[in-house]
C-alpha positions as a Markdown table, in Angstrom:
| # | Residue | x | y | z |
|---|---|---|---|---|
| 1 | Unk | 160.5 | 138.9 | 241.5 |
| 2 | Unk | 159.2 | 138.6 | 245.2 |
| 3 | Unk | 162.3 | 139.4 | 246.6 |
| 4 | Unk | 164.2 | 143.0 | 247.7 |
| 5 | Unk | 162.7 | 146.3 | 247.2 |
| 6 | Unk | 159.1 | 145.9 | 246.0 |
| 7 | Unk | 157.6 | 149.8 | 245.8 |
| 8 | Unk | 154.2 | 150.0 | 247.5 |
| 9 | Unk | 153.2 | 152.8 | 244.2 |
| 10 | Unk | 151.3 | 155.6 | 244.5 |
| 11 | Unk | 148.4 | 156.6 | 242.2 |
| 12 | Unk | 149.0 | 159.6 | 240.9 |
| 13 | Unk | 146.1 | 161.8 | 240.0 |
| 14 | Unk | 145.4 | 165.6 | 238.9 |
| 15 | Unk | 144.4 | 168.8 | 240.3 |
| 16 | Unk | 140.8 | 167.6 | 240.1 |
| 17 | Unk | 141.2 | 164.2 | 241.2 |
| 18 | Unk | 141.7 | 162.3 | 237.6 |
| 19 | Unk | 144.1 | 159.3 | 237.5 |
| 20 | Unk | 147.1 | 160.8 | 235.5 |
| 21 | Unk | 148.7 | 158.6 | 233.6 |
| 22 | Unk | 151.3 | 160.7 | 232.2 |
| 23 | Unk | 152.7 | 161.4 | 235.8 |
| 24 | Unk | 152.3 | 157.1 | 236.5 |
| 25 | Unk | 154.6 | 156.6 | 233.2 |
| 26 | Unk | 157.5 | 158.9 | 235.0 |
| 27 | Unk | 156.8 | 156.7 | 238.1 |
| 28 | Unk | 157.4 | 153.4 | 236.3 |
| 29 | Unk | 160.8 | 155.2 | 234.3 |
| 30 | Unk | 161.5 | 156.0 | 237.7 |
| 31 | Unk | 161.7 | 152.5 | 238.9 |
| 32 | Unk | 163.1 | 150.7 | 236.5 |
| 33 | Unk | 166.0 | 152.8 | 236.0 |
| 34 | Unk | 166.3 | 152.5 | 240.0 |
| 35 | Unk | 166.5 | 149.0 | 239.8 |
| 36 | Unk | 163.4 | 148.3 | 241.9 |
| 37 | Unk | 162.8 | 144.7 | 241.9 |
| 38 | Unk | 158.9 | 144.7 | 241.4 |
| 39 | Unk | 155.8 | 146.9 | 241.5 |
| 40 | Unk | 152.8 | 146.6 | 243.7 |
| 41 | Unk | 150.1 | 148.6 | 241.6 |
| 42 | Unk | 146.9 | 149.8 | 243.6 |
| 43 | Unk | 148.0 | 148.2 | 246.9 |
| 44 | Unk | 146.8 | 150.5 | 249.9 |
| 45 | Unk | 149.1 | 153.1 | 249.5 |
| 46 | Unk | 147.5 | 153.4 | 246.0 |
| 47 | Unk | 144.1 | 154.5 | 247.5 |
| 48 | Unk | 142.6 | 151.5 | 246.4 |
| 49 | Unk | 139.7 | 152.2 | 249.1 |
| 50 | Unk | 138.4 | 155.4 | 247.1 |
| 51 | Unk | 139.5 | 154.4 | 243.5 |
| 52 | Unk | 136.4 | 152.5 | 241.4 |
| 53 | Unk | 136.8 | 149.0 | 239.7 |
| 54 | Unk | 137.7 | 150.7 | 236.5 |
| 55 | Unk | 140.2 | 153.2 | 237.7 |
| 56 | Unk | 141.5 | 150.1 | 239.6 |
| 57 | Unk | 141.5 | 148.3 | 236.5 |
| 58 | Unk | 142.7 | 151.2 | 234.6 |
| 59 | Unk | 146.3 | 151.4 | 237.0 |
| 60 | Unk | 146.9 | 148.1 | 236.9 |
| 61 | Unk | 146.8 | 147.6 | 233.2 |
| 62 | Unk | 148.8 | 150.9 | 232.3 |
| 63 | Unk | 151.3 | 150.0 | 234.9 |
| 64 | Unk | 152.0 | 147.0 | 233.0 |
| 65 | Unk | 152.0 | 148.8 | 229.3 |
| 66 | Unk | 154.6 | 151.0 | 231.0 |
| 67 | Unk | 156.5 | 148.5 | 232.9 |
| 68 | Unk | 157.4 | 147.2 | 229.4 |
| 69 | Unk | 158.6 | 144.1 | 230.7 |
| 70 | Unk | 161.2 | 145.8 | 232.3 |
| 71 | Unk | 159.9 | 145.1 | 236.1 |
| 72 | Unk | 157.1 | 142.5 | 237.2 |
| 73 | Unk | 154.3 | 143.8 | 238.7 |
| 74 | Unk | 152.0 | 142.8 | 241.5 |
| 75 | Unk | 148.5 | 143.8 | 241.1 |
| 76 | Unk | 146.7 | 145.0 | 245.0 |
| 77 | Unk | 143.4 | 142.6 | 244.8 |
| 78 | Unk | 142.4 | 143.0 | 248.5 |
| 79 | Unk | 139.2 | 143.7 | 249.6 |
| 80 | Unk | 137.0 | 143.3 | 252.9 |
| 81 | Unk | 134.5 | 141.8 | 251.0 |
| 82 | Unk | 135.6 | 138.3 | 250.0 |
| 83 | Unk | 133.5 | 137.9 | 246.8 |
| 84 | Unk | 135.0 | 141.0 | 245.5 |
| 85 | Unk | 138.5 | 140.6 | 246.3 |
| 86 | Unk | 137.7 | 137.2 | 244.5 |
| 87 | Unk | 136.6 | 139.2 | 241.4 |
| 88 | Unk | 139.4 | 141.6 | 241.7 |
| 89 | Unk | 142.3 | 138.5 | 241.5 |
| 90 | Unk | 140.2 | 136.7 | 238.3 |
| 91 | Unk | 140.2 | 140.3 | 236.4 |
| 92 | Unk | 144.2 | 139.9 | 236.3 |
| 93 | Unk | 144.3 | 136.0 | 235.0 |
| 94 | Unk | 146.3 | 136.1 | 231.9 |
| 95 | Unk | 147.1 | 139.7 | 231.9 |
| 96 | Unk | 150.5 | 140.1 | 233.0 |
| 97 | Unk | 150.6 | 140.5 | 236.2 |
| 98 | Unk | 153.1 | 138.4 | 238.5 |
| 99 | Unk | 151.1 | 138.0 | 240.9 |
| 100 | Unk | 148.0 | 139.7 | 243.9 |
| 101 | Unk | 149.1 | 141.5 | 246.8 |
| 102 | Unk | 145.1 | 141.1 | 249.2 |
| 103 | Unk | 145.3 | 143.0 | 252.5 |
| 104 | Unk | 143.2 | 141.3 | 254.9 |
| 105 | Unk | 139.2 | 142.3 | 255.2 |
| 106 | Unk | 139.3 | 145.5 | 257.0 |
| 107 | Unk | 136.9 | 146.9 | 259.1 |
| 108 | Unk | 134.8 | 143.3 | 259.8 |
| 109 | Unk | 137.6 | 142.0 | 262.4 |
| 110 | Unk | 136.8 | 138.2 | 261.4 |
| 111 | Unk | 137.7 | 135.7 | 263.5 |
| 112 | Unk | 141.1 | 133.7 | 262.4 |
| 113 | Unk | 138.7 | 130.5 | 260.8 |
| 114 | Unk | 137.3 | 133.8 | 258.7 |
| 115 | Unk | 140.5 | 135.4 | 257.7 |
| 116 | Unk | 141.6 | 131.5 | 256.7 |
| 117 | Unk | 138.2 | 130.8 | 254.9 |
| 118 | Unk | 138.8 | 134.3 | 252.7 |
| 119 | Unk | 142.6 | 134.1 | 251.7 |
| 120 | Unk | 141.6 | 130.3 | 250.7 |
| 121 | Unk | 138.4 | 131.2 | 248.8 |
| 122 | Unk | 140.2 | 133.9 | 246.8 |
| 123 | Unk | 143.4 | 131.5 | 246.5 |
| 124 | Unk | 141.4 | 128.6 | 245.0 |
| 125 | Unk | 139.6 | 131.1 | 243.0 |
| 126 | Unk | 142.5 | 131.6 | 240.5 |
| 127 | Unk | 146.3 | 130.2 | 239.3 |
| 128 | Unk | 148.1 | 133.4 | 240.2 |
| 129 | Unk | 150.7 | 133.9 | 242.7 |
| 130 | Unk | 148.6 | 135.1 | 246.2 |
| 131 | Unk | 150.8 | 137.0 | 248.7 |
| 132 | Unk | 149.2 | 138.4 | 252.5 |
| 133 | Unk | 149.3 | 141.6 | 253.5 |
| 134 | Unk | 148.8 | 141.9 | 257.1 |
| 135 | Unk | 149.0 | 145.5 | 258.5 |
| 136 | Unk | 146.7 | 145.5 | 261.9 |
| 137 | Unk | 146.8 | 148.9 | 262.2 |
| 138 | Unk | 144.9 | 149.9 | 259.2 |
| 139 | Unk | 142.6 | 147.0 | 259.0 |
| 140 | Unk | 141.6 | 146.1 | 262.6 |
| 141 | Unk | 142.3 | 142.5 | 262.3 |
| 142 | Unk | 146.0 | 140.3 | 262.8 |
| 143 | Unk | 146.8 | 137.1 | 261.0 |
| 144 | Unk | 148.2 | 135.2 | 263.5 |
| 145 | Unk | 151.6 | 133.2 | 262.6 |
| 146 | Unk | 149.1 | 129.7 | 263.4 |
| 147 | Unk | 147.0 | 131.1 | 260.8 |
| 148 | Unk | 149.3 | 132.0 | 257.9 |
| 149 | Unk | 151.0 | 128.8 | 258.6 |
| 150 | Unk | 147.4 | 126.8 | 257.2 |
| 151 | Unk | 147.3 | 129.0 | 254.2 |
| 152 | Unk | 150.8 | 128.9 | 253.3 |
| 153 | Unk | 149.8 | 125.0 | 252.7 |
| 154 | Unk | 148.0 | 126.5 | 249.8 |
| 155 | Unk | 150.0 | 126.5 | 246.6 |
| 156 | Unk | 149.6 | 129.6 | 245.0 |
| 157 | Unk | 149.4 | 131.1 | 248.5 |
| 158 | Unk | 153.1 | 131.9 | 248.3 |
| 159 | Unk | 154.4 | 134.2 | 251.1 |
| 160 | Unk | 153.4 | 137.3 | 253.4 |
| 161 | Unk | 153.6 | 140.9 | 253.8 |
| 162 | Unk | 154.0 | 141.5 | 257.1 |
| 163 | Unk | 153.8 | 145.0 | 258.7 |
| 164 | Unk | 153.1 | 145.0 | 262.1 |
| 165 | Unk | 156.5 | 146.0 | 262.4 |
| 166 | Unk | 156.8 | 143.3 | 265.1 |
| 167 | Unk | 160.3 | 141.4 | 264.4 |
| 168 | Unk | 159.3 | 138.2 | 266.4 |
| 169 | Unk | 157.0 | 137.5 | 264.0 |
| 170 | Unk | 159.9 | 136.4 | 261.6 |
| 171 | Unk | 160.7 | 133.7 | 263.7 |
| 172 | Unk | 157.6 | 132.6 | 264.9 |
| 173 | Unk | 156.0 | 132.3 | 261.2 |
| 174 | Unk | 159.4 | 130.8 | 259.5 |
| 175 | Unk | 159.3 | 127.8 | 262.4 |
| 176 | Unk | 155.6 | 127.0 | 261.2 |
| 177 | Unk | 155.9 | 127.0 | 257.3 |
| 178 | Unk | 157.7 | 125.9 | 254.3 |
| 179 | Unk | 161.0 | 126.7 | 253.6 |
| 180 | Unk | 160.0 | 128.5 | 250.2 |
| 181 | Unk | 157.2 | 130.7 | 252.1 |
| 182 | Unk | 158.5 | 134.0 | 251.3 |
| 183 | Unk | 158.2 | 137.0 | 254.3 |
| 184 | Unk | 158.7 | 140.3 | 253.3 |
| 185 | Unk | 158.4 | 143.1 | 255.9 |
| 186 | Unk | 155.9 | 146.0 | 255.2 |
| 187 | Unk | 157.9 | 148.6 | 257.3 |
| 188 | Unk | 160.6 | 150.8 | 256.6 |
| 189 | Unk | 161.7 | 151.3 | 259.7 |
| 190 | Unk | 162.4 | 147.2 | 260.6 |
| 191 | Unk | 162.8 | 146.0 | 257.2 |
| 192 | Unk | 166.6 | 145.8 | 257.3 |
| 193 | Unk | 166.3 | 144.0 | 260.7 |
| 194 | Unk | 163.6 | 142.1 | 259.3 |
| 195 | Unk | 165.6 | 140.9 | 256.2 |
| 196 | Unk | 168.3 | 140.1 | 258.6 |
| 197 | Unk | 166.4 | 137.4 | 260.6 |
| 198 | Unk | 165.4 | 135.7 | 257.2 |
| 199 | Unk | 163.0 | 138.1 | 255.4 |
| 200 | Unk | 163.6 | 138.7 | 251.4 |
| 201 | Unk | 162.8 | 141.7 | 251.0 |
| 202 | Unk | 160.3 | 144.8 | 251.5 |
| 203 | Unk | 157.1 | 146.5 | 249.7 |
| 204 | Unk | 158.2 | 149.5 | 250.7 |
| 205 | Unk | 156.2 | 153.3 | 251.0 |
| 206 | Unk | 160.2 | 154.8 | 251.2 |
| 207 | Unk | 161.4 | 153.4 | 247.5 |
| 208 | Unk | 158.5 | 155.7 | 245.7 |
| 209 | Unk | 161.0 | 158.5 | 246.7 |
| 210 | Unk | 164.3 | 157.1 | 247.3 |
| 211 | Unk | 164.2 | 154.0 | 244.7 |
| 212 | Unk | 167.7 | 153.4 | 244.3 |
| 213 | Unk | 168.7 | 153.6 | 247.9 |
| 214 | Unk | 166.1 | 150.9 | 248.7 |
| 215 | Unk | 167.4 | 148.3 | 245.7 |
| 216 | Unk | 171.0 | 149.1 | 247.1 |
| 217 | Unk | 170.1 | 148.5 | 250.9 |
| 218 | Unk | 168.4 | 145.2 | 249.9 |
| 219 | Unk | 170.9 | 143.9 | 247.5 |
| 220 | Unk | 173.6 | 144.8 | 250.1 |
| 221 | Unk | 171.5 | 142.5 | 252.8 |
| 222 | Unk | 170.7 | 139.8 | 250.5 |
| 223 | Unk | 174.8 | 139.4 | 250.3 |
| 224 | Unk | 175.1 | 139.7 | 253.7 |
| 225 | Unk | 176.6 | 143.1 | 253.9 |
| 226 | Unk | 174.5 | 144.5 | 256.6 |
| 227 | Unk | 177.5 | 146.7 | 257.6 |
| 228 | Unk | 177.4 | 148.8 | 254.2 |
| 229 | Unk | 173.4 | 148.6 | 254.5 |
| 230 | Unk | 173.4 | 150.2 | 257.7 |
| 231 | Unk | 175.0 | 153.0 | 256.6 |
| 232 | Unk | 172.3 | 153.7 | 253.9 |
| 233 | Unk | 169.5 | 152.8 | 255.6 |
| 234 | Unk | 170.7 | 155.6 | 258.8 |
| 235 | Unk | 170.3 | 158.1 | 256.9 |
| 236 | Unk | 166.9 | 157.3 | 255.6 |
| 237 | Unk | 165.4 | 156.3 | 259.1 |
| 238 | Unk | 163.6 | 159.4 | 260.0 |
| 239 | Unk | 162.3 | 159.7 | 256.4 |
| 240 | Unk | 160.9 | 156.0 | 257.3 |
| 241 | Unk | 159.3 | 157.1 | 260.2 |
| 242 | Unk | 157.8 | 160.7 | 259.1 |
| 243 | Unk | 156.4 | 159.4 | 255.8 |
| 244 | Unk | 153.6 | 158.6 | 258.2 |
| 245 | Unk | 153.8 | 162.0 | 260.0 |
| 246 | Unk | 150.2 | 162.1 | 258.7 |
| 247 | Unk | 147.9 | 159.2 | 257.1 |
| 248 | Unk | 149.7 | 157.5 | 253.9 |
| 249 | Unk | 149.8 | 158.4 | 250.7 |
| 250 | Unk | 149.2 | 162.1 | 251.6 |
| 251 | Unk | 153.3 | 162.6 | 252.9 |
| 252 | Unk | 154.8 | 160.6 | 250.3 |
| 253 | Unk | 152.4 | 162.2 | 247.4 |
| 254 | Unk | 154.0 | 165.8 | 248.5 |
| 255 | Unk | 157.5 | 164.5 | 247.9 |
| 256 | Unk | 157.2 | 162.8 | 244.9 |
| 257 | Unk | 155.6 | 166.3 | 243.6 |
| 258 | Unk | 158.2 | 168.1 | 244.6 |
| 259 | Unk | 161.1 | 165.6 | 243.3 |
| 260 | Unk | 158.7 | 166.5 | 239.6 |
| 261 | Unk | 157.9 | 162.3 | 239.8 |
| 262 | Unk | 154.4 | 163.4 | 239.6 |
| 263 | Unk | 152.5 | 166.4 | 238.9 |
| 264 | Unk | 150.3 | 167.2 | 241.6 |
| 265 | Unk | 149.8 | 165.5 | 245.1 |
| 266 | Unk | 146.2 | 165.3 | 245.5 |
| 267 | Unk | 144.6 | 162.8 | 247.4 |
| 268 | Unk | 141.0 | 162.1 | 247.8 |
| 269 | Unk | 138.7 | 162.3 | 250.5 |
| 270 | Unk | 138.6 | 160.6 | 253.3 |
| 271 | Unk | 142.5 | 161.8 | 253.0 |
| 272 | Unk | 143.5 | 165.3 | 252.7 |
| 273 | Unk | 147.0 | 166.9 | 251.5 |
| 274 | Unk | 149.9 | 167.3 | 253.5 |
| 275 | Unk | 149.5 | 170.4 | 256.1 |
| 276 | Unk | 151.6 | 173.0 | 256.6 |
| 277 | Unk | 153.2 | 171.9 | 259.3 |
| 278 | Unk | 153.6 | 168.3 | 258.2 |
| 279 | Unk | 155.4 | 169.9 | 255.2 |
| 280 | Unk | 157.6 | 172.0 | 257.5 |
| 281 | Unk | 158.7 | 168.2 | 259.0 |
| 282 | Unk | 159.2 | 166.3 | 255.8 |
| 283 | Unk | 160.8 | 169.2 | 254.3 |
| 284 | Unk | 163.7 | 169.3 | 256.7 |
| 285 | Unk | 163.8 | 165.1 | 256.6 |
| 286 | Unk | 164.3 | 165.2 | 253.0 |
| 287 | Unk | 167.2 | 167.8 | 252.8 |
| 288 | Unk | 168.4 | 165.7 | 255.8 |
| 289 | Unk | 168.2 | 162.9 | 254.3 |
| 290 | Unk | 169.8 | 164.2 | 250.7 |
| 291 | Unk | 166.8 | 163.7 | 248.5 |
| 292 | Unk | 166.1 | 168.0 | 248.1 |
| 293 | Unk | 167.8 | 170.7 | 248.7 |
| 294 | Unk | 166.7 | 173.6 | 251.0 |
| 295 | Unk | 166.0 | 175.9 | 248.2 |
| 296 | Unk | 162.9 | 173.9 | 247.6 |
């Protein structure tokens, strides 16, 4: 259930800003018929910075009446403050969740003793499953592979998403823990490399729109057949890279919409909907890439 093509899922909400849970239904359907191996509900690519605690509570607990039993799914618990991200992890005890996906604090830039001292406080906090999430770029703080070595010592502290897209960080942070620490890349672009050097898998921003040829590409590594991967993965690099042509979810919301996963891709404020021209260069990825045609 921590391993392969773990879909980062968007929150889908209305014209007005509403969660829709219609539309999240259809997203669930969607990846369960596409094989994904899990689903990270109200990680950072579901806007968990501008949803409340009820709307957060609200995703997680549909996504799990939807998911049936079908798929596991990982509730997003991070937080910058640590007493909240605390309270976010207990809320899911005994509901069905598989596990908590916490990003680390963003915007304090703690020291690595601080990004230690939260990841443990939340971990000792509760019995479920505890995976990183360390993505710099967003968050203005690294966990160093010294770092995540000390907390994968914890036992529910169980493995790392790491999207730095930096590929020596396999390496480094597989020499320093456990053998059963589980790495899982949090970029597209690298996460077949990534897998290759020893990583099981990806929570991926790419599967919400192109489910099935993420499960295939990671099933295909986890056999060894990085040849036949290759081949998939080609043709779905430049949809890797221009998902991000302007701050995530906003890109990935528009083509969802237009594949009719969803009904509307709003987003709310700080983030704004795809522009004109950043639909003019998903648009042309997409048919590129086989996932709409250019009557669209």
């Amino acid at each position: 259930m921590f391993t392969g093509s773990i879909v980062a899922l968007i929150t889908p909400m209305d014209d007005k800003g509403n969660l829709d849970k219609d539309s999240l239904k259809k997203l669930v359907d969607y990846h369960i018929y596409n094989n994904t191996s899990a689903i990270v509900a109200v990680g950072t690519t579901g806007e968990t910075s501008t949803l409340s605690y009820e709307e957060h509570n609200n995703m997680v607990m549909w996504t799990l009446e939807f998911s049936q039993g079908k798929i596991p799914v990982i509730a997003g618990t991070g937080a910058n403050s640590t007493a909240e991200a605390i309270s976010l992890a207990c809320r899911f005890n005994n509901s069905g969740v598989v596990g908590c996906l916490s990003v680390t604090p963003y915007y304090n830039r703690p020291s690595q003793e601080g990004i230690f001292q939260h990841f443990k406080a939340i971990a000792e906090s509760t019995e479920l499953p505890q995976i990183l999430y360390n993505v710099p770029i967003r968050t203005g703080c690294d966990i160093l592979p010294h770092t995540v070595a000390r907390l994968a010592k914890i036992k529910n502290i169980i493995g790392i998403k790491e999207a730095t897209g930096d590929l020596s960080r396999v390496s480094q942070i597989q020499e320093l823990v456990h053998k059963d620490f589980i790495l899982l890349s949090g970029d597209d672009a690298t996460a077949l490399d990534f897998i290759q050097l020893g990583g099981k898998g990806i929570i991926s921003v790419t599967a919400n729109i192109a489910a099935k040829q993420m499960s295939d590409i990671c099933l295909l590594a986890s056999k060894g057949q990085f040849t036949t991967a290759r081949s998939i993965n080609r043709k779905l690099m430049l949809l890797h890279h221009k998902l991000f042509v302007e701050p995530n979810p906003a890109p990935v919301k528009w083509v969802c919409k237009i594949l009719g996963l969803i009904k509307n891709d709003y987003v709310r404020l700080p983030m704004i909907p795809l522009s004109a021209h950043g639909i003019s260069i998903l648009k042309k990825i997409c048919i590129e890439a086989g996932l709409i045609t250019s009557d669209i």
